[in-house]
N, C-alpha and C positions, 0 to 999 in steps of 0.2 A: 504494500500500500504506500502512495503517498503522502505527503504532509500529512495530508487531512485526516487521516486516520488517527495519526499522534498528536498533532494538534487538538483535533474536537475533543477526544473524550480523554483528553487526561485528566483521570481522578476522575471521570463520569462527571466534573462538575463545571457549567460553564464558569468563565470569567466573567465575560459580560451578559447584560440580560438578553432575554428574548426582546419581540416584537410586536407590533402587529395582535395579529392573531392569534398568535404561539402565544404572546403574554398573555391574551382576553381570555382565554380557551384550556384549561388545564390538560394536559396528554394524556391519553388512556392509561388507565392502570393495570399490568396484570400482575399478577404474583406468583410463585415459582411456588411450588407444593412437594418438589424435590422429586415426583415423578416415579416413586418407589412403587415394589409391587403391589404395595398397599392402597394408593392410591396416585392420580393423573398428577401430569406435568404442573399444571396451570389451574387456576381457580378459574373460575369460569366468566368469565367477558359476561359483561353486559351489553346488549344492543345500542342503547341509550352511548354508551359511550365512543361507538363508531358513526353516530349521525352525522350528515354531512355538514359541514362547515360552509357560511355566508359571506357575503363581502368581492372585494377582488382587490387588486393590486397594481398598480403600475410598474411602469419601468425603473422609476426613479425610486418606488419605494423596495421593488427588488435587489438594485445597487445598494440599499444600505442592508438588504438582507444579508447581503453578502459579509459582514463581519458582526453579525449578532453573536448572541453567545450559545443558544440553540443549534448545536449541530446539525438536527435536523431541518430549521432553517435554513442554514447556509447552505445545505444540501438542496433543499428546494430550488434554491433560488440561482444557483451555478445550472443546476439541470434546465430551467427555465427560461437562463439566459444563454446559455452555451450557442445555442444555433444564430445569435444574433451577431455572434462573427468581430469583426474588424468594427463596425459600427457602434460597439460598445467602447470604446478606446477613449474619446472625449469622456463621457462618464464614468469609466474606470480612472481617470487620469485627474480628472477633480473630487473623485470619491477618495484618490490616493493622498491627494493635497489635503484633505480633512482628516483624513484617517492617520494620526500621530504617533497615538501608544503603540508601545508592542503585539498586542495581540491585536488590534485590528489589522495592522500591516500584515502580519503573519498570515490573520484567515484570509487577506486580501490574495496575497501571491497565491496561496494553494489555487485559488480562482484563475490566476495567471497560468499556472503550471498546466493546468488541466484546458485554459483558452487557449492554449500555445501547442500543445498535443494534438487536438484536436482540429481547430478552425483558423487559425493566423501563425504566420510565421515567425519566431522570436524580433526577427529582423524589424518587424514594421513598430516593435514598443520605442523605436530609437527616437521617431519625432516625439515623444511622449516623454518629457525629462522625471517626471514621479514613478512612473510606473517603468520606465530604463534603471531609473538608480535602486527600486526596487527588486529587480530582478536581477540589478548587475553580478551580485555575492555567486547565486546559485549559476549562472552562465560561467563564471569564472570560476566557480568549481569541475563544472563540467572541460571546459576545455585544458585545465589544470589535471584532472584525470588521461584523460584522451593526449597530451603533450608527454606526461611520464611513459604512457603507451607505446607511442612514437619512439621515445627513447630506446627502451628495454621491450621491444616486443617478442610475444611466446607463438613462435609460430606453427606448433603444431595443437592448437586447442579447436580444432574444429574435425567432424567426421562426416561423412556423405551416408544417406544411410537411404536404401531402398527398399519400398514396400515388397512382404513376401506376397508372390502371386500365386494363386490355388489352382489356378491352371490355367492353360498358354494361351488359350484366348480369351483374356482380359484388356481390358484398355491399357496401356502402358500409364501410368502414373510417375509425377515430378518426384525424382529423391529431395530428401532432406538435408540441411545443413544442423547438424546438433551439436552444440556447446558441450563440450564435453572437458574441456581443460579448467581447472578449478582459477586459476588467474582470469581467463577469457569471464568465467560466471563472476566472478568479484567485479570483475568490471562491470557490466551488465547490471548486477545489483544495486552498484555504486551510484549509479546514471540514474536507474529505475527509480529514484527519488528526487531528483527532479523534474519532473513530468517533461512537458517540451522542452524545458529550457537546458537540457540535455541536449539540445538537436544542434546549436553549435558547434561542438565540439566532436556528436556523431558524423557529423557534414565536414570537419576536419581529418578526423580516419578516412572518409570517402576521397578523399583530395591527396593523399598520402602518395608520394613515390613508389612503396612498397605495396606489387597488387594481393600477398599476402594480407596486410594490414584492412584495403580496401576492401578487401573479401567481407572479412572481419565485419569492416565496419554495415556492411551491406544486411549480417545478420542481426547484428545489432540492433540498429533500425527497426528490420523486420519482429524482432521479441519484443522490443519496447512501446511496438504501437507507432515509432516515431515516422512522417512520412518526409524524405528530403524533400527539397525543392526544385523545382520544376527543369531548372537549368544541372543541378546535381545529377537527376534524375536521368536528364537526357547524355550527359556525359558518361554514364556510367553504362548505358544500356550501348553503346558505341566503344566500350572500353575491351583492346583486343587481349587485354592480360587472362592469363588461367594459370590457377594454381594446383601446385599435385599434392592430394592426400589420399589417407585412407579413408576407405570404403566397406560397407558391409551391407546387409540383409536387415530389416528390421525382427526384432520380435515378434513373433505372431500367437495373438490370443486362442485363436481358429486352428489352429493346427498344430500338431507337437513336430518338430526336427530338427537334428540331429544339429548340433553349430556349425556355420557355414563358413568358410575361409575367408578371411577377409582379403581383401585387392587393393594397388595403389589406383585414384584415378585422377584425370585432371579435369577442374570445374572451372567453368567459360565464366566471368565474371559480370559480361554483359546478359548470358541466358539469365546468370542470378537475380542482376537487378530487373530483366523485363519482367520475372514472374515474379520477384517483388511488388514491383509495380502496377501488375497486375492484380495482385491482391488487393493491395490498398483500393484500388478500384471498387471492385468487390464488395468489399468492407464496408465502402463510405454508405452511409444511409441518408440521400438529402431527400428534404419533403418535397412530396410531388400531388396535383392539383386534386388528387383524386383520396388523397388520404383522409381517413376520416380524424375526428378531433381526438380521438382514443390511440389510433395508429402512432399519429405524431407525437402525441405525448410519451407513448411507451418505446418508441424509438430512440426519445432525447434521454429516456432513464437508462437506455442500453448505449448508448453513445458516451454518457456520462461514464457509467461503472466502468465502460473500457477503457479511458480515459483517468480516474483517480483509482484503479486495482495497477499497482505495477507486476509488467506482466512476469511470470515465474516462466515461460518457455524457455523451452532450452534449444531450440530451433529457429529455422524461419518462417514457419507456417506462423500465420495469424491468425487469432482466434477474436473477431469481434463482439461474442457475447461469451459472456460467463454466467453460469448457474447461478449464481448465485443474485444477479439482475434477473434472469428467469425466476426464479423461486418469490424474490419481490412482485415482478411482475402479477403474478400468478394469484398472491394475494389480494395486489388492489385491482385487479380484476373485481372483486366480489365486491368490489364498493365503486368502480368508475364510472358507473354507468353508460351503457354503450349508446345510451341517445342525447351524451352529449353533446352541444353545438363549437364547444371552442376551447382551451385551454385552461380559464380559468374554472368552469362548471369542473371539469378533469379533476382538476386540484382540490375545488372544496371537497370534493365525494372521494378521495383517495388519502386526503391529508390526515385524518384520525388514523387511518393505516399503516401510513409513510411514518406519521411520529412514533406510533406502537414498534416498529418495525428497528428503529434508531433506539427508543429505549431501552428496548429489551437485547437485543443481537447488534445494528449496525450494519458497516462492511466488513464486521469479522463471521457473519455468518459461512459456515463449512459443510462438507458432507456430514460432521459428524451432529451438528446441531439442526440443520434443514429440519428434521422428522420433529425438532422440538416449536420450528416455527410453525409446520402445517398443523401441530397438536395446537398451539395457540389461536388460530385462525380459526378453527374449527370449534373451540370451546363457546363460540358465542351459538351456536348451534345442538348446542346438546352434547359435545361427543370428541373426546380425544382420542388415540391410537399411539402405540408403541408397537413398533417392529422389531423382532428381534430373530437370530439365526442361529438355527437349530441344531441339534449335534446328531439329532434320530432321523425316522425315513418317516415324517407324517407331519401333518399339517395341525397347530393346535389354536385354537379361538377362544378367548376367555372373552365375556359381556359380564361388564360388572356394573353397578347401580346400587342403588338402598332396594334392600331387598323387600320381595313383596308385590313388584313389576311383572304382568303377562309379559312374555315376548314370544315370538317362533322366528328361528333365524330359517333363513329360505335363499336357496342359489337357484342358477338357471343351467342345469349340464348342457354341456353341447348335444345340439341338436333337440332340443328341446326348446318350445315358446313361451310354454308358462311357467314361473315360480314353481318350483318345490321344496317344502316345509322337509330341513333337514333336521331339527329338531324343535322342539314346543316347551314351554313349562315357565316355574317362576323364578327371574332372575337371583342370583347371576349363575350365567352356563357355562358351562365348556363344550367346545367341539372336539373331537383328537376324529383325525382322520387320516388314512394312509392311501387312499386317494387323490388327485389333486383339486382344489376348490380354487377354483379362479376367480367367484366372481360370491360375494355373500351380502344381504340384505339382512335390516333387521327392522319386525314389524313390534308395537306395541299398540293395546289396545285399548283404542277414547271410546268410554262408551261401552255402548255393545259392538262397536265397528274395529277391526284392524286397520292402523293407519298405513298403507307402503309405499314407498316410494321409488321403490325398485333397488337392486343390488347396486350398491355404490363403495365397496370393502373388497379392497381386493388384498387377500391374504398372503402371507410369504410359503414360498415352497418348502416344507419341510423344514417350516419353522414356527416361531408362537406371535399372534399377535394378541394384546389386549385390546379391549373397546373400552372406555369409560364414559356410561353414560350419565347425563342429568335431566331424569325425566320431561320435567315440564317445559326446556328449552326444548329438547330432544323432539318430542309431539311435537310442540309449535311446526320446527323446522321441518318434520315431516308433512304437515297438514299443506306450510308452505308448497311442497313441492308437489303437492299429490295434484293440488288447485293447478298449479302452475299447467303441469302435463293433462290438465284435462283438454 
């Protein structure tokens, strides 16, 4: 991560206050119940507390979002402003001239870092004397790294590495360039913090005498997000240097064999940067006339997290979203409302979410915490889940609740249309089954009626999951859906 990650939440406690909104509006609460087998993750959300938020905002009130003390403020408001480009430079450049103390200047740059990765080139902050002198520390770090490089360069930290093929008539696919020399990743790491304004000094390696170096610098580039400029770009894709390394076979999850010998080979330096190039292409996400106002926004939150996550590749390939933007995305779905008309509607109806989401997790959210965010998401609905992996050959379902609750869990086998009630009785159940259950429902009953809303549990293969119910959320959110699907 950069700055912004160390920055916002050291100590979890802002410096300066919130804003706006963030100050009128207290953040949702949830609370951590430690998730044990005794009982769920999270106490359970209230509705109330994800209703959508009123108001809107301007541009100019967005620029001072930008150094509140609310992380997730300033997160807001970098995401909101990012696509506006070059044309923020005057208001960045008098919001600079106000912004004195240390910590505003501080959340300022991360804004910088991540506007300079993304949408302008370091180069244009130079008309701009507040927002040059502010940046100048970290530029000068960067090319201070990249100049000892120059110096003392390690020329074999890179490896060619080609995908295994399952059989010979498959497309031919680009090999990789993988970072494999522990100096080449220190570099890499070193830069990865700060965001564009790294691209100096990366645009220095690319200009280097040595097309080892230049290589280098091309994969650089390509892990950190960073994209050269135009005239770099085109020197490079025209640059007749090639350099000889080793080469191998990738790993393959798909098939077990035997290790493969590895080979020297020589790699064209101009092929490197056109499929570089190429990528970034690829990559870029700009809005187009047809996007709906939900589109655009969840675009500018995957623009962003690629942008302020420094990237961990160890290669050239580029990865323009990460999971962990999905996994966000995914929740404020359930609050964006898909008929909204424009950006700001976007935001009141996702903001309760976006704050929960910073409070609780962050951008340190991981594989191994996800399962605890979709448990919290879900808790305003009746029903948390923990997945876990199993050591046996069978599938096990625990439904837990205050006892006393009808229920009958019900899958759909394949090849089969209707429900089938796999087991009945009064909570809490278990299933153990050594069959596999793809797809499990669970009904309980309002009234004399069963509520269902069809199988929405999809359980682990020979493994355990729990359900944690709470009744009366639980019905609601059923009844919800039942109405819905009529």
């Amino acid at each position: 991560m950069m700055a912004f990650a160390t920055a916002a939440c050291a100590a979890g406690v802002p410096a300066r206050g919130a804003a706006g909104v963030y100050a009128a509006r207290p953040a949702p609460l949830a609370g951590r119940t430690g998730g044990s087998a005794s009982g769920p993750t999270w106490s359970w959300l209230e509705r109330e507390q994800l209703r959508p938020d009123t108001g809107s905002q301007s541009e100019e009130e967005l620029l001072d979002w930008l150094i509140a003390g609310d992380p997730a403020q300033r997160a807001e408001a970098q995401v909101r402003l990012l696509s506006r480009g070059a044309a923020l430079l005057p208001g960045l450049e008098a919001l600079a001239t106000r912004a004195r103390d240390g910590e505003a200047r501080a959340a300022l740059l991360e804004f910088i870092q991540v506007l300079t990765k993304r949408r302008i080139h370091p180069d244009l902050l130079g008309g701009h004397p507040e927002l040059s002198a502010l940046s100048a520390k970290a530029v000068a770090r960067g090319m201070g790294l990249v100049a000892f490089w120059e110096t003392e360069p390690a020329p074999r930290e890179l490896i060619e590495e080609l995908p295994v093929r399952l059989c010979g008539n498959e497309p031919l696919t680009d090999s990789r360039l993988r970072i494999e020399g522990r100096r080449l990743q220190e570099l890499r790491d070193k830069l990865g913090t700060l965001g564009g304004l790294a691209l100096p000094g990366v645009e220095r390696l690319l200009a280097s005498p040595s097309a080892t170096v230049r290589l280098q610098g091309i994969v650089l580039a390509a892990a950190l997000g960073l994209r050269p400029g135009q005239a770099a770009l085109e020197r490079l894709r025209n640059d007749p240097g090639e350099v000889e390394m080793e080469g191998r076979h990738a790993d393959s999850d798909v098939i077990e064999t035997a290790p493969l010998a590895s080979w020297r080979s020589k790699v064209s330096l101009s092929k490197r940067a056109s499929l570089v190039a190429r990528k970034f292409g690829a990559s870029w996400r700009e809005v187009r006339g047809h996007d709906t106002a939900v589109n655009r926004a969840e675009a500018g939150i995957i623009e962003w997290f690629g942008a302020v996550r420094t990237a961990a590749a160890a290669d050239d390939s580029l990865r323009p979203t990460e999971r962990v933007s999905e996994d966000l995305i995914t929740g404020l779905r359930l609050d964006g409302g898909w008929d909204v008309t424009d950006a700001q509607q976007y935001w009141n109806h996702v903001r309760p979410v976006w704050r929960l989401f910073w409070r609780t997790f962050g951008p340190d959210l991981d594989d191994s915490t996800r399962g605890e965010w979709f448990a919290l998401l879900n808790s305003r609905n009746g029903f948390q889940i923990r997945r876990e992996t199993g050591s046996g050959d069978e599938t096990v379902v625990r439904v837990e609740t205050p006892a006393g609750e009808e229920a009958e869990l019900v899958t759909f086998p394949h090849g089969v249309n209707a429900p089938v009630v796999v087991q009945r009785g009064v909570l809490p159940l278990t299933l153990s089954s050594k069959q596999p259950v793809y797809t499990l429902g669970i009904r309980l009953r309002l009234g004399g009626d069963w509520v269902d809303s069809g199988p929405f549990f999809a359980p682990p293969q020979e493994g355990r999951m729990t359900v944690w119910l709470q009744p009366e959320l639980f019905l609601r959110y059923l009844k919800e859906r039942a109405d819905l699907h009529r």
